[in-house]
C-alpha positions as CSV (number, residue, x, y, z in Angstrom):
1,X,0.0,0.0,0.0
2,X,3.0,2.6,0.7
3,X,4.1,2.0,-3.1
4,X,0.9,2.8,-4.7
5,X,1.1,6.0,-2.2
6,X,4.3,6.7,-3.3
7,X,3.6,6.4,-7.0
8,X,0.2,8.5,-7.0
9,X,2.5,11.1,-5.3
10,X,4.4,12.0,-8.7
11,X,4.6,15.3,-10.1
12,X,1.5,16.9,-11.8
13,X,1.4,19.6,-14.4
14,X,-1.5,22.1,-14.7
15,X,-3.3,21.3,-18.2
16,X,-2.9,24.4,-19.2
17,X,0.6,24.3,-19.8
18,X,0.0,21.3,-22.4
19,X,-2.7,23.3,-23.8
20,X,-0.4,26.4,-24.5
21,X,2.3,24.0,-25.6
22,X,-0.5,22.6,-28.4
23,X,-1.2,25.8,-29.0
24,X,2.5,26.4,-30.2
25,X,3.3,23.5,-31.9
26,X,-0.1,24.2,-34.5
27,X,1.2,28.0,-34.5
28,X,4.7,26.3,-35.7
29,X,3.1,23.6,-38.1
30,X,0.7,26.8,-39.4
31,X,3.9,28.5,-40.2
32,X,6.0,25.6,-41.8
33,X,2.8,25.0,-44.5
34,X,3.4,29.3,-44.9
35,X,6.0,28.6,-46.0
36,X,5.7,26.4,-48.9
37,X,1.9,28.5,-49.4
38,X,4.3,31.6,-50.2
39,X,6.3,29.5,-52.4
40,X,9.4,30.6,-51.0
41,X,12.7,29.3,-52.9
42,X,16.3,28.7,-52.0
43,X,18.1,28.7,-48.7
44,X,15.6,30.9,-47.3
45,X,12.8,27.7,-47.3
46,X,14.9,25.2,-46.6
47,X,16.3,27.5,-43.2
48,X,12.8,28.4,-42.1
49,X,11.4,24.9,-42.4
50,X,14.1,23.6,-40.3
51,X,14.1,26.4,-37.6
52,X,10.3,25.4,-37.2
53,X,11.2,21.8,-36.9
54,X,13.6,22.3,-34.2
55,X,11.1,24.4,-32.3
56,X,8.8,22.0,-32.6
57,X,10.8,19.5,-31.7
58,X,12.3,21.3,-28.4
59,X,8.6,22.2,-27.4
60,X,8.1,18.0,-27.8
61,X,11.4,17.1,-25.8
62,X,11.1,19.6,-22.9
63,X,7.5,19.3,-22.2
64,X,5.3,15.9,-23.2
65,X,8.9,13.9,-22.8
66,X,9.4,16.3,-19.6
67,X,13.0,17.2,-20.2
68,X,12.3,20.5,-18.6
69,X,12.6,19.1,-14.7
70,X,14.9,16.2,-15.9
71,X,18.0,16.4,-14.0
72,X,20.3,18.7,-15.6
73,X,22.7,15.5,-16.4
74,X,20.3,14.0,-18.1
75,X,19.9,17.2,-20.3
76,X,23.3,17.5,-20.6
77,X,23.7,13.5,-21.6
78,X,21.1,13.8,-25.0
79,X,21.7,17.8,-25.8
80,X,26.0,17.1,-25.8
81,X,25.5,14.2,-28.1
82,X,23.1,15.3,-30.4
83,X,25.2,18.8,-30.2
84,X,28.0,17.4,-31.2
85,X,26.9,15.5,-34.4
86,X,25.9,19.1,-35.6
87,X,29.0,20.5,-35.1
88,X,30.5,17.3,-36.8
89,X,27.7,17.8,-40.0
90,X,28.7,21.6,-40.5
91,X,32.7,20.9,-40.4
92,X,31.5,18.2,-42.9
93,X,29.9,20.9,-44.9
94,X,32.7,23.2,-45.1
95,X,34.8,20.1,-45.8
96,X,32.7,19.1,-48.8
97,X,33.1,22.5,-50.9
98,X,37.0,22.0,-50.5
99,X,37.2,19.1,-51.6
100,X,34.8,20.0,-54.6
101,X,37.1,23.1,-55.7
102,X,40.2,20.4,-55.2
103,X,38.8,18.1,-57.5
104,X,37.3,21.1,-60.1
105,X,40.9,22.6,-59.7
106,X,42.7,19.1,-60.5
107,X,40.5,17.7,-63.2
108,X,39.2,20.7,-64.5
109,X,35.4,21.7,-64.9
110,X,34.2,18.7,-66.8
111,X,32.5,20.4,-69.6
C-alpha cells in the first residue's frame, strides 16, 4: 500500500501548460505550411522549415517527454550528443566545398 502512495505522489502539471504547448506546436506547423503556401525558394525555405522543426521539436522534448525538470545531467547527456553531431555535420559541410574546388581545380570543370 505505501508503493501505490508513493507512485500516486508523482509530479503533476496544470493542463494548461500542455494546452499552451499545443497551441505552439499548430502556430509552428501553421507557419511551416506558410511557408511552402508563399512559395518561398532557396536557402531561405529550406532554413525556415528547419528552424520550425527544431522548435517544434524542443517544445516535444522539454514538455510531453518532460526534459524541462529532468536532472540537468540527463539534459546534458542527450543535448551534448546530439550537439556534437551538428558540429560534426557543419565541419563536414565546409569540408565538402574543398574538396569540390580540389577536384574542379585538378580535373578541370568537366564540360
Amino acid at each position: 500500500m505505501a508503493h501505490s502512495a508513493t507512485h500516486a505522489q508523482g509530479q503533476q502539471h496544470p493542463i494548461k501548460l500542455y494546452l499552451v504547448v499545443w497551441a505552439w506546436l499548430f502556430i509552428l506547423s501553421a507557419c511551416s505550411y506558410f511557408v511552402d503556401y508563399f512559395q518561398l525558394q532557396g536557402l531561405l525555405r529550406y532554413s525556415l522549415i528547419i528552424l520550425f522543426m527544431l522548435l517544434k521539436a524542443g517544445l516535444i522534448v522539454a514538455v510531453f517527454m518532460h526534459m524541462a525538470w529532468e536532472r540537468l545531467s540527463l539534459v546534458y547527456a542527450i543535448l551534448v550528443p546530439i550537439s556534437a553531431v551538428l558540429v560534426f555535420v557543419a565541419i563536414m559541410v565546409l569540408e565538402s566545398d574543398y574538396t569540390l574546388l580540389s577536384r574542379i581545380a585538378f580535373f578541370g570543370s568537366g564540360s
